[in-house]
Legacy VTK file of the C-alpha trace (Angstrom):
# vtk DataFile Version 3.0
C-alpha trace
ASCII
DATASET POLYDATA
POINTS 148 float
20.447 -19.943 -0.580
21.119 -19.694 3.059
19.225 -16.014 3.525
15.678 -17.632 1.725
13.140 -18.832 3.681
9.464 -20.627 2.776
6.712 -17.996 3.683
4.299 -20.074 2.244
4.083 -22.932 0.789
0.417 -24.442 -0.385
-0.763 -28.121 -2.435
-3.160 -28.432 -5.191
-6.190 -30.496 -3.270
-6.813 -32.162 -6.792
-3.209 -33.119 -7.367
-0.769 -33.235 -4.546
1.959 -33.618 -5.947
1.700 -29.677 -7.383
2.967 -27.239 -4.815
3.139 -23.649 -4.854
6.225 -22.053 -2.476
6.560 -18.424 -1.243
9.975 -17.871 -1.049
11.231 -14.864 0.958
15.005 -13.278 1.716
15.251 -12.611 5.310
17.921 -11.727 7.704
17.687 -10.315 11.378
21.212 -9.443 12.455
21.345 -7.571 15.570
21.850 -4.407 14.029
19.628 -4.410 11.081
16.920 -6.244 9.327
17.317 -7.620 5.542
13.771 -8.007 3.718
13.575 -9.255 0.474
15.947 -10.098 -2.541
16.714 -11.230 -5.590
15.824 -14.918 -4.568
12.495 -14.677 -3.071
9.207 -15.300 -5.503
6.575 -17.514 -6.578
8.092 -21.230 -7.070
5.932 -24.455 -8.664
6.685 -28.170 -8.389
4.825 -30.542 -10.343
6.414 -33.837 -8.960
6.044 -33.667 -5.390
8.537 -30.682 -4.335
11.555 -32.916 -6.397
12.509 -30.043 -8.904
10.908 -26.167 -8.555
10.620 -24.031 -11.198
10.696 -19.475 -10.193
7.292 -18.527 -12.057
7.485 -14.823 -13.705
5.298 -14.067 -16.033
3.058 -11.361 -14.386
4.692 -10.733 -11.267
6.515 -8.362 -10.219
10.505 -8.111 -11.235
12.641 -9.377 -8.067
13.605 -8.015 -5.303
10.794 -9.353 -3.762
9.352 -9.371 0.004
7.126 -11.619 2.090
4.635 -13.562 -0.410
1.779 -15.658 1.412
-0.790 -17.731 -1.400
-3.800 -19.938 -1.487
-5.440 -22.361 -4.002
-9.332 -21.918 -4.274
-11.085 -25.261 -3.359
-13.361 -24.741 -6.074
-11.024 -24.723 -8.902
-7.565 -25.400 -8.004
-6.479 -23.904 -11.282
-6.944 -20.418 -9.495
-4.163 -19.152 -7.135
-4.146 -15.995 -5.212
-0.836 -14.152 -3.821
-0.059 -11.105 -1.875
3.071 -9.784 -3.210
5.678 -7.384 -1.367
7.778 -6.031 -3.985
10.306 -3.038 -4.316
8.729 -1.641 -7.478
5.055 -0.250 -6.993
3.753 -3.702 -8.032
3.156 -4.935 -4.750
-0.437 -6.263 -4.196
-3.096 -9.153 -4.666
-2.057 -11.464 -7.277
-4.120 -14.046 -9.120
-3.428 -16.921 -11.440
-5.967 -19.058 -13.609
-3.906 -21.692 -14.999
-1.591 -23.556 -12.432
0.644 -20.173 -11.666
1.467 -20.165 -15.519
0.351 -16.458 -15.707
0.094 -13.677 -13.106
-2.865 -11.321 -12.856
-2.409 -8.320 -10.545
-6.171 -7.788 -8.944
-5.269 -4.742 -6.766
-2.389 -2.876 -5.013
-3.980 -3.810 -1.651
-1.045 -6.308 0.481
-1.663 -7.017 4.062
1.175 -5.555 6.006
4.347 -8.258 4.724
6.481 -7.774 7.510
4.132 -9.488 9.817
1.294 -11.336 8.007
0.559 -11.721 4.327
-1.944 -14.923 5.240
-4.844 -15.194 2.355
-7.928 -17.544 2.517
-9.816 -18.639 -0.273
-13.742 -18.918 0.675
-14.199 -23.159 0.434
-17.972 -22.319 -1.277
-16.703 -19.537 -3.344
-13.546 -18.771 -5.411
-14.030 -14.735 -6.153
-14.442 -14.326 -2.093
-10.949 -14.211 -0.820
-9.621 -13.073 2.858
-6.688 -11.380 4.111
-5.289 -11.347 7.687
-3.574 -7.961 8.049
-4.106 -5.716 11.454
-7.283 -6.538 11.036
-9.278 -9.243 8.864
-10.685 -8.240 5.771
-12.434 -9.895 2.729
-12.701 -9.314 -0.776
-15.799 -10.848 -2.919
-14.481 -9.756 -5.766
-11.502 -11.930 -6.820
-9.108 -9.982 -4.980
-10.130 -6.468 -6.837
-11.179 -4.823 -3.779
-11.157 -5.404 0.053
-13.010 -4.357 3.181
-14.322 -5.494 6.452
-16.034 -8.807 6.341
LINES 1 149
148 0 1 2 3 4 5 6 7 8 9 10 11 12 13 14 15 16 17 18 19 20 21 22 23 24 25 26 27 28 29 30 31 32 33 34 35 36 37 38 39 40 41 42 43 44 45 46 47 48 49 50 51 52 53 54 55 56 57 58 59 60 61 62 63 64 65 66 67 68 69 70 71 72 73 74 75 76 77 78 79 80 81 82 83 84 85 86 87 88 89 90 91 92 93 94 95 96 97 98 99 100 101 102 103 104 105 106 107 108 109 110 111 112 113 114 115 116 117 118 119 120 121 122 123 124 125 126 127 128 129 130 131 132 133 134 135 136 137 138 139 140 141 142 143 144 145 146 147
């Protein structure tokens, strides 16, 4: 819709033509700010961005905030997420089989408003970063984070 934007939006090294989108609800009028909706999530393609599919199954229930993601290098299979939801479930996300299923790893979430940027290590899948005020790292698959 017109009030959804692409926060992220990331391609499977091993098979372009699978891409993961953030999607985000955002509006800025000059007297208030709209974050998040009933529209935002996790979306897949699997022909080259033709046709997207909302993925569900293990995420939290929309409305949903700012969502950043990255595919490990390693094993593009695995997908990590920071997730800004209105429930409690926001957090670090992880999936093990194309964004099929959802795994939530911790309630950590980089502040959404302004970042929600994750790196996956290139030399290991389990170390994952996240850009918030400051930079941490996680070597645990998301589970737990700290300074690198």
């Amino acid at each position: 819709n017109d009030t959804t934007r692409c926060s992220a939006l990331v391609m499977d090294p091993s098979n372009p033509v699978w891409l993961f989108a953030g999607m985000w609800e955002f509006v800025r009028y000059p007297w208030m700010l709209v974050s998040g909706g009933d529209s935002g999530g996790i979306y897949r393609s699997t022909d080259g961005g033709a046709t997207w599919k909302k993925l569900s199954e293990g995420l939290p229930k929309p409305p949903t905030g700012r969502i950043g993601l990255a595919i490990a290098p390693g094993d593009s299979s695995m997908i990590y997420a920071t997730v800004e939801a209105a429930s409690e479930k926001s957090g670090i996300y992880r999936s093990t089989d194309h964004g099929a299923t959802w795994e939530r790893r911790s309630n950590e979430i980089a502040q959404a408003m302004y970042y929600a940027q994750l790196t996956v290590d290139p030399k290991n899948d389990e170390r994952v970063y996240m850009l918030n005020v400051i930079l941490q790292v996680s070597n645990d698959g998301g589970k737990t984070f700290g300074p690198p």
